[in-house]
C-alpha positions in Angstrom: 10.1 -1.2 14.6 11.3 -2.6 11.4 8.8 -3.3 8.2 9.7 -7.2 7.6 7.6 -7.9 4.6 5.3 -6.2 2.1 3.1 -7.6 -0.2 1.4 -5.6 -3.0 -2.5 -6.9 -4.6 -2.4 -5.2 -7.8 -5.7 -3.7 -8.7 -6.4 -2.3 -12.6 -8.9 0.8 -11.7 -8.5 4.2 -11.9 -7.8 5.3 -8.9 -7.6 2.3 -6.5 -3.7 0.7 -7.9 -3.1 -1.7 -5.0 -4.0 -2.8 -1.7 -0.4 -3.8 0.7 0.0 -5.8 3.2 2.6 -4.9 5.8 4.3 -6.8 8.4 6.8 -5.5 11.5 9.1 -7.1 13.1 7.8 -10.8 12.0 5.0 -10.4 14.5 2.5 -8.2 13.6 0.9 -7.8 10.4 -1.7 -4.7 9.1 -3.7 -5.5 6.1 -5.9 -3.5 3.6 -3.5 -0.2 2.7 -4.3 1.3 0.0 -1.9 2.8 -2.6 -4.1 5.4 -4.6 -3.6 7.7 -7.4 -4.7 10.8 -5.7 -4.2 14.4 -7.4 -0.4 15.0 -6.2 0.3 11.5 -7.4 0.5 7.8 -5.1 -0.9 8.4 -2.0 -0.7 5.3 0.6 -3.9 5.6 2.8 -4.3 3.3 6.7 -6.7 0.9 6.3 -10.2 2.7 7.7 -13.5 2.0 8.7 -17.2 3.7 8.1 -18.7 5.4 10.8 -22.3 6.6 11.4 -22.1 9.7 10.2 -20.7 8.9 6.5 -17.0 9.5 7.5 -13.8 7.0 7.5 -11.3 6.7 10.1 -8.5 4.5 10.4 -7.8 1.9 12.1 -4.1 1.5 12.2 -1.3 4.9 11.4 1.9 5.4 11.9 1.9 8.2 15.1 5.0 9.8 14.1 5.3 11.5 10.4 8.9 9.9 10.8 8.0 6.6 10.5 4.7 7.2 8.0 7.4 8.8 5.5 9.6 5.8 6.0 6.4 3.3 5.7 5.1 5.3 3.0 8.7 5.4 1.2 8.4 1.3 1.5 5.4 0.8 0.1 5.7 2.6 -2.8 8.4 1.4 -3.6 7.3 -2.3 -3.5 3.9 -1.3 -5.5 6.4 -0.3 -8.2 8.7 -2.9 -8.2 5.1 -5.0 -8.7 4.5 -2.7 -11.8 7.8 -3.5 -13.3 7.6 -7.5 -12.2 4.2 -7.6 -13.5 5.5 -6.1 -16.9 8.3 -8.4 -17.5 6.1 -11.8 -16.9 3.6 -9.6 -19.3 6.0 -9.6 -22.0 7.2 -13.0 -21.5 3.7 -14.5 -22.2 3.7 -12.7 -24.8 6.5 -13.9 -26.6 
């Protein structure tokens, strides 16, 4: 399974920095990631859902740590390639 496209929604909050949108293969696509600061640094957490008893638990993860590195690896890098895009149109209004 190959990751084909990921988007980044850049969020300005403290913890929350970006939601990503992730598609494999060109045919399947899993929304609502989250890249958060956590307190190790960017953390990329599987879109979740509430359940009765106050917990989360995700919806959609990777089943092998293999491919979570490799999806995580992705994503961040993406999210900061957003940072540095998002700087340099930034600096160009500016000017």
């Amino acid at each position: 399974m190959e990751i084909t496209e990921i988007r980044i929604h850049l969020r300005n909050e403290e913890r929350l920095k970006a939601f990503a949108t992730v598609t494999f293969d060109n045919t399947f696509v899993v929304h609502n990631m989250k890249i958060v600061n956590g307190n190790k640094g960017l953390i990329v957490c599987m879109p979740s859902r509430k359940i009765k008893d106050g917990t989360y638990k995700d919806i959609a993860h990777p089943i092998t740590n293999e491919f979570r590195s490799k999806l995580e690896n992705a994503v961040i890098k993406e999210y900061e390639k957003a940072l540095k895009e998002q700087g340099s149109s930034a600096a160009a209004q500016k000017k």
